[in-house]
C-alpha positions in Angstrom: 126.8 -100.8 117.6 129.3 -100.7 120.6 128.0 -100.8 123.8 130.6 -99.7 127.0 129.7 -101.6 130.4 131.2 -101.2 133.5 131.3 -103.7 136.7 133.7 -101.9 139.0 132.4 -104.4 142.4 135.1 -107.1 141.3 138.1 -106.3 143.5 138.1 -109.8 144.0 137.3 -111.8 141.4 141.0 -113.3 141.2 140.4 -115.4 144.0 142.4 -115.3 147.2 145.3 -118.4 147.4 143.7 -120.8 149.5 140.6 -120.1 148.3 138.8 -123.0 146.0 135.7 -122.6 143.8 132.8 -122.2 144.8 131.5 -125.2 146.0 129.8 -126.3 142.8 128.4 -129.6 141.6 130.2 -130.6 138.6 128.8 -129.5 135.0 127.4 -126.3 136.7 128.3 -122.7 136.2 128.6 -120.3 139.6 126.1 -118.1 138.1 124.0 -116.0 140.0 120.3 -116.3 140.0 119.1 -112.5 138.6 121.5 -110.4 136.2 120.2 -107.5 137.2 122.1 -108.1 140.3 125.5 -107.3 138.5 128.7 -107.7 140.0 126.7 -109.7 142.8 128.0 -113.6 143.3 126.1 -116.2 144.7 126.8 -120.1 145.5 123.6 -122.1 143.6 122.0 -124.8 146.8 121.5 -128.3 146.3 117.7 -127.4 145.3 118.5 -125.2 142.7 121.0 -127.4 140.8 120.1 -127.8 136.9 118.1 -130.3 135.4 121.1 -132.3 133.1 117.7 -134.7 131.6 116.5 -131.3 130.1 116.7 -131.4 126.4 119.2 -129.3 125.0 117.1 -125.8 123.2 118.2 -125.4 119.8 120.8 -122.4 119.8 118.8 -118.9 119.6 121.9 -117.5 117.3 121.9 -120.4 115.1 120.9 -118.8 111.8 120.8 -119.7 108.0 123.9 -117.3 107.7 125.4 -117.9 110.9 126.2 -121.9 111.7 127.9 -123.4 114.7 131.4 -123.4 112.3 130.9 -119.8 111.1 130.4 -118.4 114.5 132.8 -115.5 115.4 131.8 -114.3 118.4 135.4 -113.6 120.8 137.1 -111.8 123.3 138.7 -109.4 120.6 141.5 -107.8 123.1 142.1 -107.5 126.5 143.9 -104.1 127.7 144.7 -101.8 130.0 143.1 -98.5 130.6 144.6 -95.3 130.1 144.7 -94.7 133.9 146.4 -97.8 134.5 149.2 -97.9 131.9 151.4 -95.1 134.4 151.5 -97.7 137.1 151.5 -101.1 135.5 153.4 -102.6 132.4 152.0 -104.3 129.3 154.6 -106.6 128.1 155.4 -107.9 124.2 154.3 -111.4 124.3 156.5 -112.4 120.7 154.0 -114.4 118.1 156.5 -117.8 119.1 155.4 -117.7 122.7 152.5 -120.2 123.1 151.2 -122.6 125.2 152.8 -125.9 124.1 149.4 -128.4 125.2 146.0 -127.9 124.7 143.7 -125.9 125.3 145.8 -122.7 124.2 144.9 -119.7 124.2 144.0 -117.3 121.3 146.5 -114.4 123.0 147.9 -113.7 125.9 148.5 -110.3 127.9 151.3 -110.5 129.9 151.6 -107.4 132.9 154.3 -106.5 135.3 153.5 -104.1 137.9 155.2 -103.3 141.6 154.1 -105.4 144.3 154.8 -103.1 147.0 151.9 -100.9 146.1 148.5 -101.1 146.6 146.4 -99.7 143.7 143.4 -100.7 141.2 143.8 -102.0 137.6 141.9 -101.2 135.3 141.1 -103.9 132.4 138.9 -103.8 129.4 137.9 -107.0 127.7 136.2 -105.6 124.0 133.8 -108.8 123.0 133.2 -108.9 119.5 130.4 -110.1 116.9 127.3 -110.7 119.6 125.3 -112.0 117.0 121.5 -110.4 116.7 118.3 -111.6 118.5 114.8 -110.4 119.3 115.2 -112.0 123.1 116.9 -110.2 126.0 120.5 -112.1 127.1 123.6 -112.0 129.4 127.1 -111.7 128.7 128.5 -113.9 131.2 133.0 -113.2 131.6 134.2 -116.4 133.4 137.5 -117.0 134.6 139.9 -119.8 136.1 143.3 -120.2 137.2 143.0 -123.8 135.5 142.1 -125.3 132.3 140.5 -128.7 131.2 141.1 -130.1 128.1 137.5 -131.9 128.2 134.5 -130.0 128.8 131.8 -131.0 131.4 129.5 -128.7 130.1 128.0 -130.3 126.5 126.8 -126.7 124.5 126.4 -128.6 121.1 125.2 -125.0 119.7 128.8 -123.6 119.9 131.9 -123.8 118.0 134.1 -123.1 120.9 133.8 -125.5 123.8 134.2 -124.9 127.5 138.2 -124.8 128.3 138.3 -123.5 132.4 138.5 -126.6 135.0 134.9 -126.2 135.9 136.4 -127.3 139.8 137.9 -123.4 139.7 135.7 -121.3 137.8 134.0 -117.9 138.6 132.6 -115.3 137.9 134.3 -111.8 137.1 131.0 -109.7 135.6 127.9 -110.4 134.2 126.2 -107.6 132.3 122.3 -107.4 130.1 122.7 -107.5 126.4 120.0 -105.6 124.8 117.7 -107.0 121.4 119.3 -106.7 118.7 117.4 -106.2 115.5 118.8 -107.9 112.1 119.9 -105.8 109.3 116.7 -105.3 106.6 116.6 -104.0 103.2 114.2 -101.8 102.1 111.8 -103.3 101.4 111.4 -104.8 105.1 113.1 -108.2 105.0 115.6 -109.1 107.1 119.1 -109.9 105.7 122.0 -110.9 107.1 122.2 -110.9 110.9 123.5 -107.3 112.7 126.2 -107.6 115.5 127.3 -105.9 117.9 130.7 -105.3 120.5 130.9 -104.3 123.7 133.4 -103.0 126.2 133.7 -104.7 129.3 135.5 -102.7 132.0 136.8 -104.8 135.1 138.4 -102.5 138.0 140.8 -105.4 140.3 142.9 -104.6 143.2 146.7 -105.7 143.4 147.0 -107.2 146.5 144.6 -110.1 145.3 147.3 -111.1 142.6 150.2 -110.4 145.1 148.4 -113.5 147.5 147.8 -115.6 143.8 151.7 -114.5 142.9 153.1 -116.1 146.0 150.6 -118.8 145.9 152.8 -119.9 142.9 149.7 -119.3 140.7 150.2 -116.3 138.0 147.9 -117.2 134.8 144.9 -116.5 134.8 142.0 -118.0 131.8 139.3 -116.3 130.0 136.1 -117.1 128.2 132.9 -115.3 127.5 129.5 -116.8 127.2 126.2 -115.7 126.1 123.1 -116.9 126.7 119.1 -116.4 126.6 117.8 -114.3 130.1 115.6 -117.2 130.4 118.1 -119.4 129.9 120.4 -118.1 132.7 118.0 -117.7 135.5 117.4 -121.5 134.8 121.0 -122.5 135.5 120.7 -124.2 131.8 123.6 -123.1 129.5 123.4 -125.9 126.8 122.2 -123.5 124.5 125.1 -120.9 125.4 127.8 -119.7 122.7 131.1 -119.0 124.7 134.1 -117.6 123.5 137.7 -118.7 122.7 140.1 -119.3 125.1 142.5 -116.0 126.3 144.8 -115.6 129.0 146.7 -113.1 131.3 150.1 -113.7 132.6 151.3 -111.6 135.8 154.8 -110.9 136.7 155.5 -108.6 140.4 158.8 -106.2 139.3 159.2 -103.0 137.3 160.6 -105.2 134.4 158.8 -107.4 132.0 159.8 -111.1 132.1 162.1 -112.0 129.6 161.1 -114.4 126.4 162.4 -117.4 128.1 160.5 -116.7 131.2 157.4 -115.7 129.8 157.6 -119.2 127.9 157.9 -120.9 131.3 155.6 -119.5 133.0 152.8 -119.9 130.2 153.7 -123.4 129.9 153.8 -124.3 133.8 150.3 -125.2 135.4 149.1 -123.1 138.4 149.8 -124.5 141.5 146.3 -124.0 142.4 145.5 -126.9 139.7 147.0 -129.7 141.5 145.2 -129.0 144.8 141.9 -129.1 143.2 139.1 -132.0 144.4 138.6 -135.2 142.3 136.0 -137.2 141.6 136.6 -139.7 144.5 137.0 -137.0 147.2 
């Protein structure tokens, strides 16, 4: 089953240059309070900050035939749409070009589009192998401009931990993932689990990574993470599955960078990273 979502209100989810995070305590994700509210943000108040005593739940997608170490849930690809491929360039990234430090990320898609115009990109994020369940959830598609190599968030029921600098995260869509029945035999009992993909489409405008371009900042990170309804209008994601790590890499010209400054540019922190708060401040 695919299912095809659009959230087309987040024109500025890449974060303008001198702005921060969103004012969030440590270990706590800038999600909003209802997911019906897509494409709405919201800062969570002092009052409404998570309970970190709470006992972790045991993980909803945690079956006999799908364990922490088997899960394969993922960010499959990360493209362009058709409308957006005559004004902006997807460039090779070769298989040699990676990240040299941890945490690195599964791919990377590299564009190159002309700063001097203002138009809308179009990108699709296709997540793969939602597991099955009987309760409702949320896709949740987070994004940072800086990574962490330690997560502050503990989700013991998921193979692949939190990589983005909690300090920077946000949020570019959030979207309602129907119940999704396991796969039964005839005669009525369930076998192994069903899964499903869907198709996230994101609509961004340019000028937003024009500011983060001359800001010195041009990577941006990705991670998906899916969790019980219930779950997410309590602020308590330790039973959350998220995603592995990808990236996209930005270059303003007609031309795509060359090998050599593709490698650079994935392997040089954000400048926005070394302005962000620490734990004395």
């Amino acid at each position: 089953m695919k299912n095809k979502l659009k959230d087309s209100t987040v024109a500025g989810a890449f974060l303008l240059a001198s702005t921060s995070a969103l004012g969030k305590e440590a270990g706590q994700f800038p999600l909003p309070p209802n997911p019906d509210e897509a494409g709405q943000r919201s800062t969570p108040s002092s009052q409404e900050a998570p309970n970190r005593d709470a006992k972790p739940p045991k993980n909803p997608f945690q079956g006999k035939n799908n364990t922490v170490f088997t899960q394969k849930f993922q960010i499959e690809s990360i493209s362009l749409d058709k409308a957006s491929k005559k004004n902006v360039e997807e460039c090779p990234v070769p298989k040699s070009v990676k990240r040299k430090k941890r945490p690195r990320p599964q791919h990377t898609l590299s564009l190159a589009f002309d700063a001097k115009k203002r138009q809308s990109v179009g990108l699709q994020f296709d997540v793969s192998n939602i597991p099955a369940s009987q309760e409702e959830r949320v896709l949740v598609l987070l994004y940072s401009r800086c990574l962490s190599r330690k997560s502050k968030i503990k989700t013991r029921g998921s193979k692949h931990k939190l990589k983005l600098d909690n300090r920077d995260i946000d949020i570019m869509g959030h979207y309602n993932v129907p119940i999704i029945e396991p796969v039964k035999t005839p005669s009525g009992k369930a076998t192994s689990p069903a899964t499903t993909q869907m198709t996230l489409e994101v609509e961004l405008e340019t000028k937003h990574l024009v500011q983060q371009l001359k800001a010195e900042n041009d990577t941006f990170y990705f991670q998906a993470a899916l969790l019980n309804k219930s779950d997410y209008q309590k602020k308590n994601y330790a039973g959350a599955i998220l995603s592995p790590l990808e990236a996209i890499n930005v270059i303003s010209g007609k031309k795509c960078p060359t090998e050599k400054e593709l490698r650079t540019a994935i392997n040089s922190d954000n400048k926005a990273c070394k302005a962000l708060p620490t734990k004395t401040e």
